[in-house]
C-alpha positions in Angstrom: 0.0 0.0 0.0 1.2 3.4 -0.9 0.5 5.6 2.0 2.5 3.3 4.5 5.9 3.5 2.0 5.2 6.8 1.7 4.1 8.4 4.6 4.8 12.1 4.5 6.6 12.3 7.3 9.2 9.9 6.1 10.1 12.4 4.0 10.0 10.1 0.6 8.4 11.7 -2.7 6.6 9.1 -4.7 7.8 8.8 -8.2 7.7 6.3 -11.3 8.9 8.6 -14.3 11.7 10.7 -13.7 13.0 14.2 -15.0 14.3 12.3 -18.3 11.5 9.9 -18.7 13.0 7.3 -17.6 11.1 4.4 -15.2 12.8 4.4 -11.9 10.1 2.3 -10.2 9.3 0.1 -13.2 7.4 -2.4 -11.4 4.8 0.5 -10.4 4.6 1.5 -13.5 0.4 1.3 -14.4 -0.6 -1.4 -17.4 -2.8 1.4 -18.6 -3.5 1.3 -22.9 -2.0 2.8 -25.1 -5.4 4.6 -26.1 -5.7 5.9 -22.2 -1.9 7.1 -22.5 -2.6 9.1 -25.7 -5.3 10.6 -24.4 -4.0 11.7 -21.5 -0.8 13.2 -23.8 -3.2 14.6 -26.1 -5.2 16.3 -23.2 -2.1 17.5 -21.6 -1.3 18.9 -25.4 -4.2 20.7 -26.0 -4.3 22.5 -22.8 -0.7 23.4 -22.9 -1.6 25.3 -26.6 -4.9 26.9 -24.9 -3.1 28.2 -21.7 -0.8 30.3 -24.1 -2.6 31.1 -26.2 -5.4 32.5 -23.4 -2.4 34.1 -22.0 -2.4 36.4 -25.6 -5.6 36.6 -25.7 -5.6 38.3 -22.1 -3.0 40.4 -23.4 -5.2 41.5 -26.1 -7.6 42.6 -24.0 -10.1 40.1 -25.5 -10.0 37.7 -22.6 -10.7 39.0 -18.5 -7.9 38.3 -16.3 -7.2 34.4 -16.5 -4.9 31.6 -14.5 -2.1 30.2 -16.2 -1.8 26.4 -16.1 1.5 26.0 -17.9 3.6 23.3 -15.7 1.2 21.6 -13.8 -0.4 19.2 -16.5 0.6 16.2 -15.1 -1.2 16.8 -11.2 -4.1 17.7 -13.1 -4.5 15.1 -15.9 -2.5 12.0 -14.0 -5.6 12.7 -11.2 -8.2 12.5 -13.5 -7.5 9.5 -15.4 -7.5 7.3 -11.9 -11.6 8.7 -11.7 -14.9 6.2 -12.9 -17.3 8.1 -15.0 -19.9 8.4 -12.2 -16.9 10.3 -10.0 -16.8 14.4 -9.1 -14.3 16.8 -9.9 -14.8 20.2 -7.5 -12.2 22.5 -9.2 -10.9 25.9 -8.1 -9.4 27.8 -11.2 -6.3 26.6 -12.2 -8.2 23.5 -13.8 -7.8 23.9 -17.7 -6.8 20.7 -18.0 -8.5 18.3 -15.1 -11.8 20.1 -16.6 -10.8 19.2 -20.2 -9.8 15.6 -19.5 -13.5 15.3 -17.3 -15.4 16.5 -20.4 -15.7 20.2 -20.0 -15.5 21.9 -23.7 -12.6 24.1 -24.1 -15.4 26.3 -25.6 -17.2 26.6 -22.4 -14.1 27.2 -20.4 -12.7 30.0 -22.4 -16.4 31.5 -22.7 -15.6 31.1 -18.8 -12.9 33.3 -18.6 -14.3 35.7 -21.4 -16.5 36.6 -19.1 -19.2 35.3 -19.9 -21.2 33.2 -16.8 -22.5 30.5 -19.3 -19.2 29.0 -19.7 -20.0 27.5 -16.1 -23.0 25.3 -17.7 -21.6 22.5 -18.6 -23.2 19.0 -20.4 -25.8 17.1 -18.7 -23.0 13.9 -18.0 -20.4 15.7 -17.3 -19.8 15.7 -13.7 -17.8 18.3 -12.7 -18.8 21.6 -10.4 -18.7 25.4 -11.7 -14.9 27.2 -11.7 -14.3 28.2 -7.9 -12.3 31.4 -6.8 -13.1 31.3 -3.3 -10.5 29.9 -1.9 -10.8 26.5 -0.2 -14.6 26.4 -0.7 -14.6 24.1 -3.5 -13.4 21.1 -0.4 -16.4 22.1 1.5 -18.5 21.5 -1.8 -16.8 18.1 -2.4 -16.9 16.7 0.9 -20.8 17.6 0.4 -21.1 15.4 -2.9 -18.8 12.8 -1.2 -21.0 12.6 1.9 -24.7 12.4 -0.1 -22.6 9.5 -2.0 -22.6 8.0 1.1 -25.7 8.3 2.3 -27.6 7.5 -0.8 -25.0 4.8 -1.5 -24.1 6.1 -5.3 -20.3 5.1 -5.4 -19.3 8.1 -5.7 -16.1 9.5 -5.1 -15.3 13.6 -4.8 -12.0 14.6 -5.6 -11.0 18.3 -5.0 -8.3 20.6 -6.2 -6.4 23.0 -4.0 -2.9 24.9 -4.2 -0.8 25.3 -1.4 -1.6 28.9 -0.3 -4.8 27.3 -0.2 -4.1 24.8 2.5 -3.8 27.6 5.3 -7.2 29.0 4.3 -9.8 27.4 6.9 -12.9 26.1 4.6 -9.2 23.2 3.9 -9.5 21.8 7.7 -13.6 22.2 7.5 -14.2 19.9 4.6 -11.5 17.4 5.5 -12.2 17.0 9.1 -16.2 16.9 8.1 -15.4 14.2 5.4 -13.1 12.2 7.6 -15.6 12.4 11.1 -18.4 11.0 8.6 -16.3 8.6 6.7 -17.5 10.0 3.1 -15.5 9.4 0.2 -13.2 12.5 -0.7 -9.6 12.9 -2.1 -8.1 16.2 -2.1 -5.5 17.0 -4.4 -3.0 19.6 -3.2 -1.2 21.0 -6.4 1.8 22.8 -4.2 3.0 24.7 -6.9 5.4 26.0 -5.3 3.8 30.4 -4.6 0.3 31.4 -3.2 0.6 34.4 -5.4 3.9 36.2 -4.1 4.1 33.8 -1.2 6.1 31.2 -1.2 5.7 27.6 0.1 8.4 27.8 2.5 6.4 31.2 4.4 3.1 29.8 4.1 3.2 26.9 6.7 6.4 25.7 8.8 5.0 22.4 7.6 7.8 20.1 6.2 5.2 18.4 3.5 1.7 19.8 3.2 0.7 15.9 2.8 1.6 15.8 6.6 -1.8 17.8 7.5 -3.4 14.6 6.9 -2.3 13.6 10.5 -4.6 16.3 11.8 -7.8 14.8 10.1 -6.9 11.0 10.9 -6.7 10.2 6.9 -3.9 8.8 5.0 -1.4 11.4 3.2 1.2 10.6 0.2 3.7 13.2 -1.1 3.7 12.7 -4.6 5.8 14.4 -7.7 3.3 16.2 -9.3 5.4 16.7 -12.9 5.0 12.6 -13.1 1.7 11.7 -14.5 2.1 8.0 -14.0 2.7 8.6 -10.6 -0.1 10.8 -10.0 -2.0 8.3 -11.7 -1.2 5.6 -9.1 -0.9 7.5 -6.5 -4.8 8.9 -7.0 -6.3 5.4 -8.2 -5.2 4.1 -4.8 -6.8 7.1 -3.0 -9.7 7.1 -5.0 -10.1 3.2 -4.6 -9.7 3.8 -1.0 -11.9 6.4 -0.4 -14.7 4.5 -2.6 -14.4 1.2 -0.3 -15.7 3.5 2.8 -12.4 4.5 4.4 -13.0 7.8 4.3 -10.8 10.7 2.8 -7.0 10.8 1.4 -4.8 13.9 1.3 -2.8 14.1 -1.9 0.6 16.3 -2.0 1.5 16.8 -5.5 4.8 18.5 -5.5 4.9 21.2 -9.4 5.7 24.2 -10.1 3.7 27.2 -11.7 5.8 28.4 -14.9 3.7 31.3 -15.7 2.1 34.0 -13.5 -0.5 33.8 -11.0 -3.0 35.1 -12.9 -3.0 37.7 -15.8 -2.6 40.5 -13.5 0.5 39.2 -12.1 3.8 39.6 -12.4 6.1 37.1 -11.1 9.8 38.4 -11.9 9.2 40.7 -8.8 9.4 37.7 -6.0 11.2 34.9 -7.9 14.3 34.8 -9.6 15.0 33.7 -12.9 16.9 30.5 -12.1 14.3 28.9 -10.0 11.9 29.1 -13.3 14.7 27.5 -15.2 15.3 24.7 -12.7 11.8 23.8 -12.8 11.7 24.1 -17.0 13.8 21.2 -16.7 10.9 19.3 -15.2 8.3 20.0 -17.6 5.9 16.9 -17.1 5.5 17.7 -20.8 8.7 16.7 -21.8 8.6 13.9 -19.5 5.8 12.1 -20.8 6.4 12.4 -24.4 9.5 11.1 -24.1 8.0 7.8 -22.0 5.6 7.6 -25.0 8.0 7.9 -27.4 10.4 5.1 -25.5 6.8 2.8 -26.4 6.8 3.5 -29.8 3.0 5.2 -29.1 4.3 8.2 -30.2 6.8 10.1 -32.4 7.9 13.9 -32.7 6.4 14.0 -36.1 3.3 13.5 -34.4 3.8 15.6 -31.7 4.4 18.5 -34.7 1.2 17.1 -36.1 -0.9 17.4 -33.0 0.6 21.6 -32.2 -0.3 22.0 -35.2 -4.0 20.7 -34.9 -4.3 22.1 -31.5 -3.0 25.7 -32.5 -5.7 25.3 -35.4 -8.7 24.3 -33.0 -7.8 26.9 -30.0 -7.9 29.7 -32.6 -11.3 28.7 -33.9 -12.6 27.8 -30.7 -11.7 31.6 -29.2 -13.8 32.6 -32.7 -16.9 31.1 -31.4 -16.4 32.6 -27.7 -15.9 36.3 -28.8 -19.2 35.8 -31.4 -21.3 34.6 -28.6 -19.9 38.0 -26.9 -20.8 38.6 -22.7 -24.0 37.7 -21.3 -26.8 39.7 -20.4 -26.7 41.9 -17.7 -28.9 39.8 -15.4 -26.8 36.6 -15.8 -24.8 38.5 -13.4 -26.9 38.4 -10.4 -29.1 35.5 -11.2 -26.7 33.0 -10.8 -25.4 33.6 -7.3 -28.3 31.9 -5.4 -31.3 29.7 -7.5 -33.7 32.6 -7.1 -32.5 36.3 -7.0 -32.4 37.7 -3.6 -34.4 40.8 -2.9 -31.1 42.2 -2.4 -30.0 41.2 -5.7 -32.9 42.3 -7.4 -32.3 45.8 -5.9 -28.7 45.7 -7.1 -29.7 44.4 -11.0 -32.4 47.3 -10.9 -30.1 50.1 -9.7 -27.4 48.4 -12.3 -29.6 48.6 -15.4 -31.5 52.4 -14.5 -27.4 53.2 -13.8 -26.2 51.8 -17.5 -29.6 53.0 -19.2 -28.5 56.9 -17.8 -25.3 56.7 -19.1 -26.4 55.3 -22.7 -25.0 51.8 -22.7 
């Protein structure tokens, strides 16, 4: 079992692929398809391509101030491949690419980030909750699903996403010590990318692993690299397998790095330097993976050329469709905060559209 080798405070960071692609624990290495590996590649691909290019469209002004994803792929995409259909995914915003391997349309997310609230509705079967930017709410709303999956016996398992700034925000503790008193099946996965913003991991708790915290809840915890997809994949299928037997919750450390900014309105060469973002270029799950693949003979670089290629093609037409379908209507602004508008809401739409109707807009 993986949580007792790798108990965070042993202080041992579970990995299968290593910085060069190479198989250092070969005999954990998953007997997944080839078709599952591709797709995961593929998913990873695409949402490498639609980070940047969201990141120029931002800069165009054409996009609202958006989250880069760019270096933490493999967290995202390794955890989502260990999920069953009928399983939950409670984002926060950094998602691009756990939301696109769950289903979500890349249409929907960019209409998201547009600006536009309808980018939140997403198909009927796809079972993953609305973009979250309060912080640490989205484990409160998981540990919700997790516990009616319990209850009404579904077989259901929640996972939620976090960052590691995150972790010291208290909704964190709230949802994991509900989920693990109640015994409901939720895994949290911490993507500890290294900066809550300008803060960096080493100010934001005097924690030696946030996978540790699971002590406090009475849950198992794993430290896992998060730039290795197969082990994230492992690593996740165990929790979620765990969870779904009725052991309760499981507390996922995956260890990345954010390449890119915060978010739009950030600028990250004021509180890191230069050669931490180079030392962690080096572990680009990206380059990682590919080469694993290419080691199977599933893929080759004139594929890979291929697939940019395709990808840079269907990003650009996708952002077409988004800026056609233009921002919503005014009300979609207030309507969607509660199922039916508040009083206080509707005061606040009224005064909003009297206000916009003076000024001749």
């Amino acid at each position: 079992m993986l949580f007792k080798d790798y108990e965070p405070l042993k202080k041992k960071q579970f990995q299968i692929l290593d910085e060069k692609g190479q198989l250092v624990k070969p005999e954990l290495e998953p007997k997944l398809s080839k078709e599952t590996l591709l797709k995961m590649y593929k998913t990873m691909a695409l949402g490498r391509v639609a980070d940047i290019k969201a990141l120029q469209y931002q800069r165009q002004g054409r996009m609202l101030t958006y989250p880069p994803n760019r270096g933490q792929e493999a967290a995202q995409v390794g955890a989502m491949a260990a999920l069953e259909p009928q399983d939950w995914l409670s984002p926060a915003f950094r998602e691009l690419n756990a939301m696109l391997y769950r289903g979500v349309k890349l249409e929907q997310i960019y209409l998201y980030w547009f600006g536009n609230e309808w980018g939140n509705h997403f198909d009927a079967d796809v079972r993953v909750l609305p973009v979250n930017v309060i912080i640490g709410s989205q484990v409160n709303h998981a540990a919700g699903l997790a516990y009616a999956s319990k209850i009404l016996k579904k077989n259901e398992v929640a996972v939620a996403t976090i960052g590691d700034g995150g972790t010291s925000h208290g909704e964190f503790y709230e949802g994991l010590n509900f989920a693990s008193s109640y015994n409901a099946p939720l895994v949290v996965v911490i993507q500890n990318n290294q900066w809550a913003i300008s803060t960096p991991r080493s100010k934001a708790t005097k924690a030696e692993t946030l996978a540790q915290k699971s002590y406090a809840f009475g849950i198992p915890g794993i430290q896992v690299d998060g730039n290795d997809i197969l082990a994230m994949y492992v690593a996740t299928k165990e929790a979620v397998d765990y969870a779904r037997a009725g052991n309760g919750p499981v507390l996922i450390e995956a260890v990345t790095y954010r390449l890119g900014a915060h978010t739009t309105s950030d600028d990250p060469t004021i509180y890191r330097k230069d050669e931490e973002v180079q030392a962690w270029e080096k572990k680009d799950p990206m380059i990682r993976f590919k080469k694993y693949l290419i080691d199977k003979g599933y893929w080759s670089e004139a594929e890979d050329q291929a697939l940019e290629e395709e990808n840079n093609i269907y990003v650009g037409e996708t952002f077409k469709k988004v800026e056609a379908t233009g921002l919503e209507a005014l009300e979609d602004i207030f309507k969607y905060t509660y199922k039916e508008m508040t009083p206080q809401l509707t005061e606040q739409y009224e005064y909003m559209k009297k206000f916009l109707e003076e000024e001749g807009k």
